[in-house]
N, C-alpha and C positions, 0 to 999 in steps of 0.2 A: 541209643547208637548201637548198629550192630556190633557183634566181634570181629574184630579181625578173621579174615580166611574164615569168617562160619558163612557166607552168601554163595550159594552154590553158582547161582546167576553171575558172577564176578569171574568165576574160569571160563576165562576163552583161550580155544585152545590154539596154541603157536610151534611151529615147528623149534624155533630155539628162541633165545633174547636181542640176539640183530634183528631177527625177521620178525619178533613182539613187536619193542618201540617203532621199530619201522612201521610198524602200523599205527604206529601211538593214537593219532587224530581219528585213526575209526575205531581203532578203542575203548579212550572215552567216553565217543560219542556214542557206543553202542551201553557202555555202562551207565552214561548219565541219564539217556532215554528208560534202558532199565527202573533204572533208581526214580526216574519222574515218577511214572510210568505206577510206582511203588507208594507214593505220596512224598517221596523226599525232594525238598528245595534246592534250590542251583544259587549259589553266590557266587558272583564273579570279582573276582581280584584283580589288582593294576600291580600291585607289586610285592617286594620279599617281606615287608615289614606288617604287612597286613598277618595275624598269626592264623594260619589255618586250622589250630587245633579249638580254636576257639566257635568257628564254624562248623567244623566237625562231632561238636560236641551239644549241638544246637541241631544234630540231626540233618545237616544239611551237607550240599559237596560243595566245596571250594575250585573252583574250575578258573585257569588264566586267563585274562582276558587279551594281552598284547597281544598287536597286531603285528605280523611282518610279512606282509605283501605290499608290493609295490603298486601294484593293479586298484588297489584303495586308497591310495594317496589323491589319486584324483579326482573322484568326488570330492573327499574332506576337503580340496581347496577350495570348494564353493564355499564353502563358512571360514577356512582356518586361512592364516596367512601360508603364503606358501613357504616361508624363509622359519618352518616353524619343524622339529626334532619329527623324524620320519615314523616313528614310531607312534609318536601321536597322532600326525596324522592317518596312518592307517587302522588304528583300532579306532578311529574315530570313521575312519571311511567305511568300516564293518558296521557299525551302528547307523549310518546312513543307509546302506545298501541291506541293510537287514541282511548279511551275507555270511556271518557266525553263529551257527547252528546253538553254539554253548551262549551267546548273548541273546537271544531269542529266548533262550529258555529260562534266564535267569529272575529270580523273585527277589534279589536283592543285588547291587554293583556296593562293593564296601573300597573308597579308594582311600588316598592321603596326600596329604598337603605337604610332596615333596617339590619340584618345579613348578615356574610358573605357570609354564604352556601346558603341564597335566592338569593345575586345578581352575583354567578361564576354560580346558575344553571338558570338564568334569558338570563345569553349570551349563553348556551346550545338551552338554547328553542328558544332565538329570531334568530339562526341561520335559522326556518323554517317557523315563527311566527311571526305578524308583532307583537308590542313591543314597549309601550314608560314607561321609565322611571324615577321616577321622584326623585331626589335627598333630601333626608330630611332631615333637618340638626340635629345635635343630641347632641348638647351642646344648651338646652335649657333657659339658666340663658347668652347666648351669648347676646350682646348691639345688633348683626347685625343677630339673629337667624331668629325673626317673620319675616324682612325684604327678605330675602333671600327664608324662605317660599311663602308667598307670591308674589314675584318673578315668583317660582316653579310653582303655583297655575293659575296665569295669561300664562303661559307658556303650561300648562295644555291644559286649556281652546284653544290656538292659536293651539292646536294639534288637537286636536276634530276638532274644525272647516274646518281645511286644509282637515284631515282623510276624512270628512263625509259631504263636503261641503254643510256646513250649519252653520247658525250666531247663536252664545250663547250668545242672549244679557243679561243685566241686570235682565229684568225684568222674562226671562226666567227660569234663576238663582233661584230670590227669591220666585218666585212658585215652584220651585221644594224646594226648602228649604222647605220651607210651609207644604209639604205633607210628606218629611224624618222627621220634628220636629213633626207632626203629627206621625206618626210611632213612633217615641222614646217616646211619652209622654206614647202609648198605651204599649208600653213593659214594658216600666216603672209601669204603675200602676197594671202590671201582677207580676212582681217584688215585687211589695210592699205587696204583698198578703201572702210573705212568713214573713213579719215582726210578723204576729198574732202569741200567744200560740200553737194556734195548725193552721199550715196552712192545706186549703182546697185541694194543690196541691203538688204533688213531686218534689224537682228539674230537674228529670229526663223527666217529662212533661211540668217544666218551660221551660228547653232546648230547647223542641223540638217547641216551639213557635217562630219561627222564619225563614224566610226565606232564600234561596238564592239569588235570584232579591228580590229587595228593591223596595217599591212603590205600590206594588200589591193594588189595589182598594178592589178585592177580600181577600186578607189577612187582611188589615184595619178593615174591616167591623167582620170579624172572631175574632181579638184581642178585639174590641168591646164587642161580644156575649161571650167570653172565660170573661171576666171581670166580665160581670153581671151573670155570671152562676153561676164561683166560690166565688164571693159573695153572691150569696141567699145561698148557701151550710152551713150549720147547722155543729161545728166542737168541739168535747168535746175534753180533755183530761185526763189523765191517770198513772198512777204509770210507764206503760212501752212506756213511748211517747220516741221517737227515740231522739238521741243526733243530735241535732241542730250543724251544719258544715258550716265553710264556706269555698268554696273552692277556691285557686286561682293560679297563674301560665300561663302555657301554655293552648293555645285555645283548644276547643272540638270539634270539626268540625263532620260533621254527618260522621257517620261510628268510630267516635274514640272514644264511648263513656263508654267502656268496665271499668273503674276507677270507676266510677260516680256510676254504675249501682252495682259495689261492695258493696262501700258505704253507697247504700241505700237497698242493699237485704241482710247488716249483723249488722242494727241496727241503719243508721243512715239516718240521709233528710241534704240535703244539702239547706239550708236555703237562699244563698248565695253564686254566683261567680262572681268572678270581671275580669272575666279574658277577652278576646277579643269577647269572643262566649258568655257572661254573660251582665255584667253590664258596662265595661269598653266603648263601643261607647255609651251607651246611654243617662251617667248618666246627660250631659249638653244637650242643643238641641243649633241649631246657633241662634244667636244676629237678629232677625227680623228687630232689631231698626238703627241697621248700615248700612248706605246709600251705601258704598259700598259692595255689598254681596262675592265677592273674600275674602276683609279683613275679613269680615265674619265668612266664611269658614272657612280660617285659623287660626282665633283666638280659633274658637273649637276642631278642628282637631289637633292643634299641643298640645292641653293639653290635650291628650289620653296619662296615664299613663307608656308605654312602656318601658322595659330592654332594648330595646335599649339607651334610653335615659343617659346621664349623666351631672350630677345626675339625678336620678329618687326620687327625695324627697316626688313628689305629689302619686304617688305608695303608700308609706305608710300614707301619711294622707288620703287617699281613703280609707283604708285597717280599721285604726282609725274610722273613720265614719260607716263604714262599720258595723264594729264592735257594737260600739251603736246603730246602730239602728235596726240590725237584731238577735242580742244578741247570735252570735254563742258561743258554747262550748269546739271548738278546731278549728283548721285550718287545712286543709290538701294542702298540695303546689303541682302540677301535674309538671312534670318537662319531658318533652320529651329528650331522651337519646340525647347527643350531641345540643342542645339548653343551649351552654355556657351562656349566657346574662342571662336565668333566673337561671341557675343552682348557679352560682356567685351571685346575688340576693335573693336565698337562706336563706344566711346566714343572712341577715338585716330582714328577716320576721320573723323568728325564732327567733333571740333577741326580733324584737317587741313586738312576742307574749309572752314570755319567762316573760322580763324585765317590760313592761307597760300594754300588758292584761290581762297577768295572764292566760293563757289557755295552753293546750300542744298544741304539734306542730307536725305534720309530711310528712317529704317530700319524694315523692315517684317519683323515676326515672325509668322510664319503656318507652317500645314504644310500636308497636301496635299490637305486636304479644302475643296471650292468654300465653304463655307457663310461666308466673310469677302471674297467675290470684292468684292462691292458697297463694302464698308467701306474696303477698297484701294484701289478705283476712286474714291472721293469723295475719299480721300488723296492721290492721283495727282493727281488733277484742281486739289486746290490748290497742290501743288509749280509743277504746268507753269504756274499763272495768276501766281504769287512770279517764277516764271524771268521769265512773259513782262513782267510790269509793271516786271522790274528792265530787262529789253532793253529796253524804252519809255523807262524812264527814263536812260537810256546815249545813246539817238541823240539 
């Protein structure tokens, strides 16, 4: 595995870090061609629990694979029901249309057996696609849970190596650790920037701080310069400073981010997401101090807050913290049409906020198609006027 920042091929050069990620999708895709190009393998991911360092250290790039275009929903209904989580169908619709340059190019899909709609459309696609899958257990308070992960995880790793013959020692492992905990720290303290009065950034540009391969030398050094920029930034406040949001629920994956953008063009900043595309993989980084890096992995990985989970207790004391320390003034819950696990989940955030924060609540079911933008917007529009008449009535 190379070093970090030692591939010269990896600086492409950006005017600043908006106008980097802004490019993020060409990118990538300019590094992972590189990297093919190089002999290096493409893994493509479905989600946070898959660990990237494990990939990483198997010499290969871990590239996302969710879809969030709506324009792909419609093939996938030729095979998928249509009353099925948008997001499946569109990464499913990309694999139909051959229409994801990083799914084309992948030598390996590593998903997991979180919902049900992701693992009936996972034998769809592994019908053409090679495919490992890895089993996660979902009764997290189980005696034999972590056990059975890390099973999963060592099993993982025996796959990689067979795939790509090539040896994923130890110490391979904890260098790549090394530079993902390095990345979470750097998103992290981009995160943290929204805790100020008045933050110096949108959510809608905290979003877009992120990539899809993990590792990039060239993005590292970007979260870097994006930290100390909007720190020197000079930030006042105001009688009309927008109603502080936190948002949570289902992922925002690029292309799906039509919600967010409401949100914030009818009066409010979203201070805060905890959701899979927000704060939810970063908020721990792995145990460096753990001689085995498998156990490791595992012990971070399997405490990512997911509906799939039951219970999901740690959800809400994320949500708890969350709460203290970014001081939102409502919660908005994104809920993808047919995403049962968080729809059912629902109901336990909305007491929380209801019962112990003291904030309103609102949950919005939509998928990816504009035709409900307005209906949102007029929903939005009364949450922020309940927040502001309750701040009225405070001073």
């Amino acid at each position: 595995m190379a070093k970090c920042c030692g591939d010269k091929n990896s600086q492409i050069n950006a005017s600043g870090p908006l106008e980097w990620f802004g490019k993020m999708i060409q990118n990538c895709f300019e590094y992972a061609t590189q990297a093919k190009a190089k002999g290096k393998h493409i893994v493509g991911i479905m989600c946070e629990y898959t660990p990237r360092e494990l990939i990483m250290a198997a010499d290969a790039l871990p590239v996302c694979l969710c879809g969030g275009s709506a324009e792909m929903i419609g093939p996938a209904e030729e095979d998928l029901p249509a009353n099925l989580c948008p997001l499946i169908k569109s990464t499913y619709g990309y694999h139909l249309e051959k229409a994801n340059p990083f799914l084309e190019m992948a030598d390996l899909i590593v998903a997991e057996t979180t919902c049900d709609g992701k693992k009936k459309m996972y034998e769809l696609m592994n019908q053409t696609r090679p495919m490992y899958v890895l089993e996660l257990p979902q009764k997290p308070e189980d005696s034999d849970a972590m056990a059975h992960w890390i099973s999963e995880l060592r099993k993982l790793r025996t796959k990689l190596q067979e795939q790509f013959d090539v040896e994923v020692t130890d110490e391979k492992i904890k260098k790549a650790i090394t530079v993902m905990n390095r990345e979470r720290r750097l998103r992290r303290q981009l995160a943290e920037l929204m805790k100020s009065k008045s933050p110096p950034l949108t959510g809608r540009q905290l979003l877009e701080f992120k990539s899809n391969i993990s590792g990039i030398c060239a993005d590292l050094k970007q979260y870097e310069k994006a930290i100390k920029f909007f720190k020197s930034q000079k930030t006042g406040s105001s009688k009309d400073s927008p109603v502080r949001v936190l948002m949570t629920g289902v992922p925002i994956v690029h292309g799906s981010e039509r919600v967010l953008d409401i949100i914030e063009s009818h009066g409010g900043l979203v201070v805060c997401m905890d959701n899979c595309t927000g704060l939810k993989p970063i908020l721990e980084d792995v145990d460096e101090t753990i001689e085995d890096p498998i156990v490791a992995l595992a012990e971070k990985y399997f405490r990512l807050p997911c509906s799939v989970m039951t219970k999901n207790d740690r959800r809400m004391d994320v949500l708890r913290k969350l709460f203290a320390e970014y001081r939102p003034q409502c919660i908005v819950e994104l809920i993808w049409q047919a995403c049962l696990t968080y729809d059912v989940e629902s109901y336990l955030v909305k007491k929380l906020a209801a019962e112990e924060l003291g904030i309103p609540y609102l949950r919005i079911e939509t998928d990816y198609s504009p035709s409900d933008s307005a209906r949102i917007a007029l929903r939005i529009e009364a949450l922020f006027e309940t927040v502001i008449e309750r701040a009225g009535q405070s001073d």
